[in-house]
mmCIF file of the C-alpha atoms, coordinates in Angstrom:
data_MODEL
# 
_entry.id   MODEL 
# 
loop_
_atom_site.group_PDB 
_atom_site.id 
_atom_site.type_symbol 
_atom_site.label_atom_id 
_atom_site.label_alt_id 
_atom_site.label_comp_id 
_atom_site.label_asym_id 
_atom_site.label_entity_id 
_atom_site.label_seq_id 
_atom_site.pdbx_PDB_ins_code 
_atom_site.Cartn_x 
_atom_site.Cartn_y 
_atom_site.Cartn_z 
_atom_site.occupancy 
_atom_site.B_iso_or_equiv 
_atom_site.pdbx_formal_charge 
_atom_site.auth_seq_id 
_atom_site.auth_comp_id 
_atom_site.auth_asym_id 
_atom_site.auth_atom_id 
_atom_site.pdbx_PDB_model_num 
ATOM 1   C CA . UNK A 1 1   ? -5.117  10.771  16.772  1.00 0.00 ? 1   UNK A CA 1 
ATOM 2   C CA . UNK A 1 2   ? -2.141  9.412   14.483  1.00 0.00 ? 2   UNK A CA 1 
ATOM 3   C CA . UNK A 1 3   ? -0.905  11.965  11.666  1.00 0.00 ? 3   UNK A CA 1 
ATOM 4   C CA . UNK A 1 4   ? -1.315  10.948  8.286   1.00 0.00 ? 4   UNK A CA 1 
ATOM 5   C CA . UNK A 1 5   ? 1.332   11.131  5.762   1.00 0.00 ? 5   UNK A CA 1 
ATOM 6   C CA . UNK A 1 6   ? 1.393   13.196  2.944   1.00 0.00 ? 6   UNK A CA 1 
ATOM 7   C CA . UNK A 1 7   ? 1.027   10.017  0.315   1.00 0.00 ? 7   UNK A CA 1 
ATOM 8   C CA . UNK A 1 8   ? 1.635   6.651   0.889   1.00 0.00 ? 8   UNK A CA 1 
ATOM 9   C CA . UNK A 1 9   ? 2.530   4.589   -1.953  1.00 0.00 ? 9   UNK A CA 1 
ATOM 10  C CA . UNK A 1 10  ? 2.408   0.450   -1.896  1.00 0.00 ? 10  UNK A CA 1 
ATOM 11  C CA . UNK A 1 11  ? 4.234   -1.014  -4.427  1.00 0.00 ? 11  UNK A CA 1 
ATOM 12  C CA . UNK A 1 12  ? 2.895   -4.854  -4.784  1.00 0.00 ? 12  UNK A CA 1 
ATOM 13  C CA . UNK A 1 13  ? 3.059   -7.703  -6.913  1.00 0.00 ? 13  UNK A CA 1 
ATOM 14  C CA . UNK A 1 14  ? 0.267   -7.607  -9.497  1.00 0.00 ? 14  UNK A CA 1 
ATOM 15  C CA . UNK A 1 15  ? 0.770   -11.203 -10.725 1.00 0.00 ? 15  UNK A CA 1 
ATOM 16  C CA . UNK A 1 16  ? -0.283  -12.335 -7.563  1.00 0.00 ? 16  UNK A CA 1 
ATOM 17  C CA . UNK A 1 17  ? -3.976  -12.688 -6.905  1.00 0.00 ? 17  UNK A CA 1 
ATOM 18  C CA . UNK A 1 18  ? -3.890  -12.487 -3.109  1.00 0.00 ? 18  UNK A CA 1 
ATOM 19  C CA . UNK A 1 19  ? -1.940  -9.296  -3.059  1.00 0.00 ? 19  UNK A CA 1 
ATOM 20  C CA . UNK A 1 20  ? -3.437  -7.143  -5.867  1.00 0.00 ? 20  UNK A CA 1 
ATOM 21  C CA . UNK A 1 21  ? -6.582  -8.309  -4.008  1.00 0.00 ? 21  UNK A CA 1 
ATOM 22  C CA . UNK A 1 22  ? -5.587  -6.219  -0.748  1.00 0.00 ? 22  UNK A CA 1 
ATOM 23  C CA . UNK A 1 23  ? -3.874  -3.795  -2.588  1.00 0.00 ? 23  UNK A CA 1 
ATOM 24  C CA . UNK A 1 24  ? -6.830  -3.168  -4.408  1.00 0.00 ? 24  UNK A CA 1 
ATOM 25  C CA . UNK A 1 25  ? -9.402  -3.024  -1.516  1.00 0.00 ? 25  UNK A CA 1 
ATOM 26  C CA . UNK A 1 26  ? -6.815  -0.915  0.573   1.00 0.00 ? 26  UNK A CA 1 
ATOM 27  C CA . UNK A 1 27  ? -6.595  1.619   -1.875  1.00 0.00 ? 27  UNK A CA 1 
ATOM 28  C CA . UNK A 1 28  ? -10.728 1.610   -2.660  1.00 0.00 ? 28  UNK A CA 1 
ATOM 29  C CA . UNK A 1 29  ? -11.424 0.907   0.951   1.00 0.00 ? 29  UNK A CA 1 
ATOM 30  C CA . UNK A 1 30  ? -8.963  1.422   3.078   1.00 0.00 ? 30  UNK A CA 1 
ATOM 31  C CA . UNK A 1 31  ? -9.982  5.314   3.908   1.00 0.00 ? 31  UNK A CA 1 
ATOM 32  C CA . UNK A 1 32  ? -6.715  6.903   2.883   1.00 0.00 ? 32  UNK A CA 1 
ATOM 33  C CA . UNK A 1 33  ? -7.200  9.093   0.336   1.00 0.00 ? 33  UNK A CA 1 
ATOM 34  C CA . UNK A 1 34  ? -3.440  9.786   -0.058  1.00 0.00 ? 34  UNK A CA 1 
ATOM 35  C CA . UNK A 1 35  ? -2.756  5.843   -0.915  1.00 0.00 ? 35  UNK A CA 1 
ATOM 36  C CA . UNK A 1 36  ? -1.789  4.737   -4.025  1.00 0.00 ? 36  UNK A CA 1 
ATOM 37  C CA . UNK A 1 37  ? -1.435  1.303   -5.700  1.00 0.00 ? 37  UNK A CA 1 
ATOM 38  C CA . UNK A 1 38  ? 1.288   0.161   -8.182  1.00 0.00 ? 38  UNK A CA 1 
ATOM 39  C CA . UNK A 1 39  ? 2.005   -3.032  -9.533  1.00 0.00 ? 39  UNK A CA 1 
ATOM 40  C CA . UNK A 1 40  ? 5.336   -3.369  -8.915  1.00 0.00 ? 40  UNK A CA 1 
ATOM 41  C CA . UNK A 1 41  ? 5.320   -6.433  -11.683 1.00 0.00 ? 41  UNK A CA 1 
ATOM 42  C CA . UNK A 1 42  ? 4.035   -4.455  -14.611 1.00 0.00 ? 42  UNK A CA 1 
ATOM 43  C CA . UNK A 1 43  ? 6.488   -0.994  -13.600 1.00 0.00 ? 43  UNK A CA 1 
ATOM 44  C CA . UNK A 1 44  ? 9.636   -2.960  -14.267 1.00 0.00 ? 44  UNK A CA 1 
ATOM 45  C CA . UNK A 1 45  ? 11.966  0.720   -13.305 1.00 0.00 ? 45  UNK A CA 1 
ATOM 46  C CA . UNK A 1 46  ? 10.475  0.817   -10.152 1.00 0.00 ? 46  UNK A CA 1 
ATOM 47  C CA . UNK A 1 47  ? 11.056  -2.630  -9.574  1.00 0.00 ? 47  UNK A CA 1 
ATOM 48  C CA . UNK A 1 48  ? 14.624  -2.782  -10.168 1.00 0.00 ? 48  UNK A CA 1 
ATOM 49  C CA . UNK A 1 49  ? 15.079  0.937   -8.401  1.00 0.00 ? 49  UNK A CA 1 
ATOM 50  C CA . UNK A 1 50  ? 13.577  -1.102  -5.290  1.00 0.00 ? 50  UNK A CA 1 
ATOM 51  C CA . UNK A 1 51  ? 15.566  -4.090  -5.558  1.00 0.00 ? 51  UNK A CA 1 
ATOM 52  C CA . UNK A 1 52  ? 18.904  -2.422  -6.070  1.00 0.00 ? 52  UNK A CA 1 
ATOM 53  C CA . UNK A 1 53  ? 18.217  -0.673  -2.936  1.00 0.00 ? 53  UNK A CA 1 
ATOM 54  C CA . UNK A 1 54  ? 17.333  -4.157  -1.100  1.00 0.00 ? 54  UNK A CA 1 
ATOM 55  C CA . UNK A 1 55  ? 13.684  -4.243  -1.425  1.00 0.00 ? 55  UNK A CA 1 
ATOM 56  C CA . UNK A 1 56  ? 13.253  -7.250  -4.043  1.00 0.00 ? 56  UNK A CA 1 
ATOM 57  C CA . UNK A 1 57  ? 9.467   -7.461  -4.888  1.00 0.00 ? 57  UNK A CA 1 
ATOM 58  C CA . UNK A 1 58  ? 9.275   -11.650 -4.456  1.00 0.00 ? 58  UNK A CA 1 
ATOM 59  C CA . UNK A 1 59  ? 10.184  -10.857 -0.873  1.00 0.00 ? 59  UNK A CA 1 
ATOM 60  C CA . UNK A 1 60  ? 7.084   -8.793  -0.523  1.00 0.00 ? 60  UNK A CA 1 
ATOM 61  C CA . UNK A 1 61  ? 5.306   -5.568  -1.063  1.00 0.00 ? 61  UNK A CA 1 
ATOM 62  C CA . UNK A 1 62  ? 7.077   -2.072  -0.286  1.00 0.00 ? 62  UNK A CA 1 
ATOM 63  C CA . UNK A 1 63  ? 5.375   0.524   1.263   1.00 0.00 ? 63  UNK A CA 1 
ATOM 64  C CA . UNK A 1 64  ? 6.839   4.140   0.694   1.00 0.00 ? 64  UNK A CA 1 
ATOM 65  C CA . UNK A 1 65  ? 5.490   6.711   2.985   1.00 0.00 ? 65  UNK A CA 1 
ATOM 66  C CA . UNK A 1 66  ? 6.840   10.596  1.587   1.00 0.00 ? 66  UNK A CA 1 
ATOM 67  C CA . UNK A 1 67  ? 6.371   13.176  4.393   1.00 0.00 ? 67  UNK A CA 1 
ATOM 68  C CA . UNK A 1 68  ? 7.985   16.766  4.320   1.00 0.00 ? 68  UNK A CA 1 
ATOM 69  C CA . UNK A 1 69  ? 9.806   15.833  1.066   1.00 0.00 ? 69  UNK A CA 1 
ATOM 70  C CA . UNK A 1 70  ? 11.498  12.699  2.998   1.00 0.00 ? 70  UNK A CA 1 
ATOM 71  C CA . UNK A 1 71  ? 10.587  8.932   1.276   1.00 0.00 ? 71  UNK A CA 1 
ATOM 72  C CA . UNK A 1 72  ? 11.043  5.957   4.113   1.00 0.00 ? 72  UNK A CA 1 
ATOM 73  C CA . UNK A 1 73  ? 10.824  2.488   2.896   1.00 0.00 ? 73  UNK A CA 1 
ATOM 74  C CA . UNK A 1 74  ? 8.980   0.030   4.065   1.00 0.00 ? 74  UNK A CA 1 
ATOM 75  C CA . UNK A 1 75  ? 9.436   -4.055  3.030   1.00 0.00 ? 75  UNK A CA 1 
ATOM 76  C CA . UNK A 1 76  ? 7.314   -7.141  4.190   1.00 0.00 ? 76  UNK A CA 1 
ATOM 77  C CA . UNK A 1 77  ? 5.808   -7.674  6.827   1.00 0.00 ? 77  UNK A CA 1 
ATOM 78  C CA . UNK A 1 78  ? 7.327   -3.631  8.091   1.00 0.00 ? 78  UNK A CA 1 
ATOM 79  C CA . UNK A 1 79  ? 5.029   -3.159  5.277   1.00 0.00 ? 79  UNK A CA 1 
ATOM 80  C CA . UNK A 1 80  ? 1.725   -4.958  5.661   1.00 0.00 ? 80  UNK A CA 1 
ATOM 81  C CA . UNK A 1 81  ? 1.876   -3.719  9.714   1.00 0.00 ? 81  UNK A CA 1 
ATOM 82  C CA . UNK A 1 82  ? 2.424   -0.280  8.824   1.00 0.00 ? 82  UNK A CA 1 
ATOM 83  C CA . UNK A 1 83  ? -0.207  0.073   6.271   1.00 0.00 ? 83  UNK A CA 1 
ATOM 84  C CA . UNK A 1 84  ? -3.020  -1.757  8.307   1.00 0.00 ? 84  UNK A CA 1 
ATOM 85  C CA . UNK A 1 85  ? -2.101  0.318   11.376  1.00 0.00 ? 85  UNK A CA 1 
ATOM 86  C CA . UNK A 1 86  ? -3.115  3.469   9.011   1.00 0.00 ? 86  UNK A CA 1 
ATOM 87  C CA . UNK A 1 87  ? -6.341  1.974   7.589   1.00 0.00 ? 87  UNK A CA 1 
ATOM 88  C CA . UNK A 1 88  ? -9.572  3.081   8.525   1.00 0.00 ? 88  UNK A CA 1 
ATOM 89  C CA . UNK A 1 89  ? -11.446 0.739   6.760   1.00 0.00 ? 89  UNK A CA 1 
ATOM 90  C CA . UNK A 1 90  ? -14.813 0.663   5.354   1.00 0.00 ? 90  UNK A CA 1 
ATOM 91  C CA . UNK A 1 91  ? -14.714 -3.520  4.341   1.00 0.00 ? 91  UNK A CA 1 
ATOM 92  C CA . UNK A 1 92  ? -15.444 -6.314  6.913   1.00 0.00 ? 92  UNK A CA 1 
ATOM 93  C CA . UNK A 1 93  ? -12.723 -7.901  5.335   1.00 0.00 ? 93  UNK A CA 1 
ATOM 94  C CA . UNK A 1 94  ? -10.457 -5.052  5.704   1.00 0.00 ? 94  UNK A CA 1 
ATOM 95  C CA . UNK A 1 95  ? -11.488 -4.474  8.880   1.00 0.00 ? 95  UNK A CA 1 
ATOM 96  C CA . UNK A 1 96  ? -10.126 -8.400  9.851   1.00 0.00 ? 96  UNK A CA 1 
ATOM 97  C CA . UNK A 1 97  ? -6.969  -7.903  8.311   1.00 0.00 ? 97  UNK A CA 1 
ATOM 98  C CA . UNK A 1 98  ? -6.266  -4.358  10.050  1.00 0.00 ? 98  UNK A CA 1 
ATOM 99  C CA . UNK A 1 99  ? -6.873  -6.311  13.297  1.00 0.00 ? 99  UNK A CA 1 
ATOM 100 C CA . UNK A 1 100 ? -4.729  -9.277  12.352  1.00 0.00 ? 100 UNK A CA 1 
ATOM 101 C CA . UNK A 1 101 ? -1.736  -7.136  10.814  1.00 0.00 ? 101 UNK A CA 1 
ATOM 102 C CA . UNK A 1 102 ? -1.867  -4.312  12.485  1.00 0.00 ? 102 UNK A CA 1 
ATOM 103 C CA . UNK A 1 103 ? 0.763   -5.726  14.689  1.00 0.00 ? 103 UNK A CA 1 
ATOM 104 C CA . UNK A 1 104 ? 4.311   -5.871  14.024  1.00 0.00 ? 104 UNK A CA 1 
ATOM 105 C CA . UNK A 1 105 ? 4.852   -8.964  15.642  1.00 0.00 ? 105 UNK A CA 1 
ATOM 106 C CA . UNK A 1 106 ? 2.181   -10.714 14.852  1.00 0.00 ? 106 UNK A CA 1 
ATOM 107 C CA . UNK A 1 107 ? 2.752   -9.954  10.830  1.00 0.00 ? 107 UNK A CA 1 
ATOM 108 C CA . UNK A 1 108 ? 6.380   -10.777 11.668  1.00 0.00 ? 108 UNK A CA 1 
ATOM 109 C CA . UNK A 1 109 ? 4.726   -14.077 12.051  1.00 0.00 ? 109 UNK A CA 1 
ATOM 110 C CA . UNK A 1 110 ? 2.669   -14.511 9.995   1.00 0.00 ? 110 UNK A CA 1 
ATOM 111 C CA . UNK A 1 111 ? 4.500   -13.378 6.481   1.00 0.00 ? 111 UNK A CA 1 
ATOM 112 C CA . UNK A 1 112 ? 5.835   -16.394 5.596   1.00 0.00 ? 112 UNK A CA 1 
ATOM 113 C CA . UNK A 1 113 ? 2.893   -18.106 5.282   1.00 0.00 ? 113 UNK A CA 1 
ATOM 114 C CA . UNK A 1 114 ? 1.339   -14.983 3.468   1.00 0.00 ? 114 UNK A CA 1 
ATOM 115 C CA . UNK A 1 115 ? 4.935   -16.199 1.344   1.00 0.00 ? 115 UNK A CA 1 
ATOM 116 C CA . UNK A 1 116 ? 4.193   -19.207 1.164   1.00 0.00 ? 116 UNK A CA 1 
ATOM 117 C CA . UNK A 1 117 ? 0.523   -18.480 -0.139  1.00 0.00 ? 117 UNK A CA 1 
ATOM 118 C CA . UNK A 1 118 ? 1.773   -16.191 -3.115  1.00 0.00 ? 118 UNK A CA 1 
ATOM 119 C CA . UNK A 1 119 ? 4.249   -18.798 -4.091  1.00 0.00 ? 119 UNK A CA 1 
ATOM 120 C CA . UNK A 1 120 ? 1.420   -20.807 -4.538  1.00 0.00 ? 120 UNK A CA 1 
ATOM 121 C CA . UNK A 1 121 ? -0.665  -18.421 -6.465  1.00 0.00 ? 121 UNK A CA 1 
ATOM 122 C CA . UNK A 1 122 ? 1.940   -17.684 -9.077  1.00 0.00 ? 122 UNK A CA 1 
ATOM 123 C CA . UNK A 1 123 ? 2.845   -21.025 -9.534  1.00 0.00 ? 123 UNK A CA 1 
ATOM 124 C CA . UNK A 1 124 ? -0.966  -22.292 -10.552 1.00 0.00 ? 124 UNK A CA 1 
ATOM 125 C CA . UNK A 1 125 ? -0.788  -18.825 -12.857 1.00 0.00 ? 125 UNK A CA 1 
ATOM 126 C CA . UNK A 1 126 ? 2.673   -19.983 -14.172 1.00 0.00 ? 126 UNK A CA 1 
ATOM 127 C CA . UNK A 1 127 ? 4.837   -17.055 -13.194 1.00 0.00 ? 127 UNK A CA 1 
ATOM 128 C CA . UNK A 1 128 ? 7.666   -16.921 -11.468 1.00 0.00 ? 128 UNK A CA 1 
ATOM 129 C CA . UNK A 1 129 ? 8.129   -16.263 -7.710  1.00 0.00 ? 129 UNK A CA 1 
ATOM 130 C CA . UNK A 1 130 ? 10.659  -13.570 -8.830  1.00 0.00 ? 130 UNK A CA 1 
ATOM 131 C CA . UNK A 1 131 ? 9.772   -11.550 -11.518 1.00 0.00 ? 131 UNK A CA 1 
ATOM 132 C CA . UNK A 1 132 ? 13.704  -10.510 -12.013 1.00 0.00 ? 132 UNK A CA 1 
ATOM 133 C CA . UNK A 1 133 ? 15.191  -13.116 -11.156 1.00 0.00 ? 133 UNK A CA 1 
ATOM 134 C CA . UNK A 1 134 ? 19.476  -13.762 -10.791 1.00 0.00 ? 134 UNK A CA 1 
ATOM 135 C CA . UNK A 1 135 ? 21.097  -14.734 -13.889 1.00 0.00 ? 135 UNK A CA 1 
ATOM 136 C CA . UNK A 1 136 ? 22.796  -17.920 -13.644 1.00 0.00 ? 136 UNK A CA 1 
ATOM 137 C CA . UNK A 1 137 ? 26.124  -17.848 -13.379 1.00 0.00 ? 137 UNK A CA 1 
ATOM 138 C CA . UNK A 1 138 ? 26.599  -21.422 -13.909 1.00 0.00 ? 138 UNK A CA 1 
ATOM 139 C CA . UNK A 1 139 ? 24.163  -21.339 -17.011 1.00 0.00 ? 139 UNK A CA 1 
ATOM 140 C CA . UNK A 1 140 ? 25.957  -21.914 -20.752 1.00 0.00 ? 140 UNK A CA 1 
ATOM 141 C CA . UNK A 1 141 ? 24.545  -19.489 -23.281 1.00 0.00 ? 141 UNK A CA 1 
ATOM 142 C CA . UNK A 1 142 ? 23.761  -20.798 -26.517 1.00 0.00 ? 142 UNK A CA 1 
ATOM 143 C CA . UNK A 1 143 ? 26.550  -19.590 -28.315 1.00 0.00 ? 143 UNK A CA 1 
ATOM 144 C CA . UNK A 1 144 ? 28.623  -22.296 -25.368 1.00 0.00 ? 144 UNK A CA 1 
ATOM 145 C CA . UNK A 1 145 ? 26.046  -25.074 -26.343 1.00 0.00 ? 145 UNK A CA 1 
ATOM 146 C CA . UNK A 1 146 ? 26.439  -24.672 -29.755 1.00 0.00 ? 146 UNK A CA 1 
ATOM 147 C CA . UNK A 1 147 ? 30.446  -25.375 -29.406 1.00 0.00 ? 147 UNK A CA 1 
ATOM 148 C CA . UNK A 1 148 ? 30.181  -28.214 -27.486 1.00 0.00 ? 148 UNK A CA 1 
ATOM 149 C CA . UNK A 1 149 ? 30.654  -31.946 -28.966 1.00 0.00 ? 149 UNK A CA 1 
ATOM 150 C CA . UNK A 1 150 ? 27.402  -33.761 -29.543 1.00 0.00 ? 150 UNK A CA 1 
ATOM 151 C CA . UNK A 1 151 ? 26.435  -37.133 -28.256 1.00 0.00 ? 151 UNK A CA 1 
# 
């Protein structure tokens, strides 16, 4: 029998319907009492503490498991296969995805189009892909707009 970990926290994006929808039935369903959820779109510390390590948010969901006082991070698809491999689920539907994603390979696969499927959520919901994204370097501010000739 695996060992759990002490707490498991997944960190996902909330503005995206598909993946506050597993998040959501993971944590309520998923039989691990030491999960939590956190929507990694509304907690925007957390968000940048996880990018500026390399874990941006529109590249997926980041599962960090604490054990003995040591965090590992988990991104993507490392993510998704680690945290269906724990499940014990007590949803049909929960039960499918543990079974689909439980392997690393196979959700190595499969991401993108789990990727490609959020993209497509938040665009019909009119949010960005990235909810921090890059400032422009190439962008004028105002203040530059406002100085230049007009036509």
């Amino acid at each position: 029998m695996k060992s759990q970990p002490a707490r498991l926290q997944l960190v996902f994006d909330g503005g995206c319907p598909f993946c506050r929808g597993f998040a959501e039935l993971s944590e309520l369903r998923g039989g691990l009492p030491q999960l939590q959820i956190v929507d990694g779109r509304a907690n925007h510390q957390l968000r940048q503490a996880l990018k500026a390590q390399g874990y941006p948010l529109s590249r997926g969901a980041v599962l960090m498991v604490e054990r003995d006082g040591d965090t590992r991070l988990f991104h993507g698809p490392a993510a998704v296969a680690l945290l269906c491999d724990q499940l014990r689920p007590s949803a049909g539907l929960l039960g499918l995805l543990k079974v689909v994603f439980a392997s690393r390979e196979r959700t190595e696969r499969l991401y993108p189009l789990l990727l490609w499927a959020r993209r497509l959520a938040l665009g019909w919901r009119s949010l960005p892909t990235d909810p921090d994204p890059d400032p422009d370097p190439d962008a004028t501010s105002e203040s530059d707009q406002s100085q230049q000739p007009q036509r």
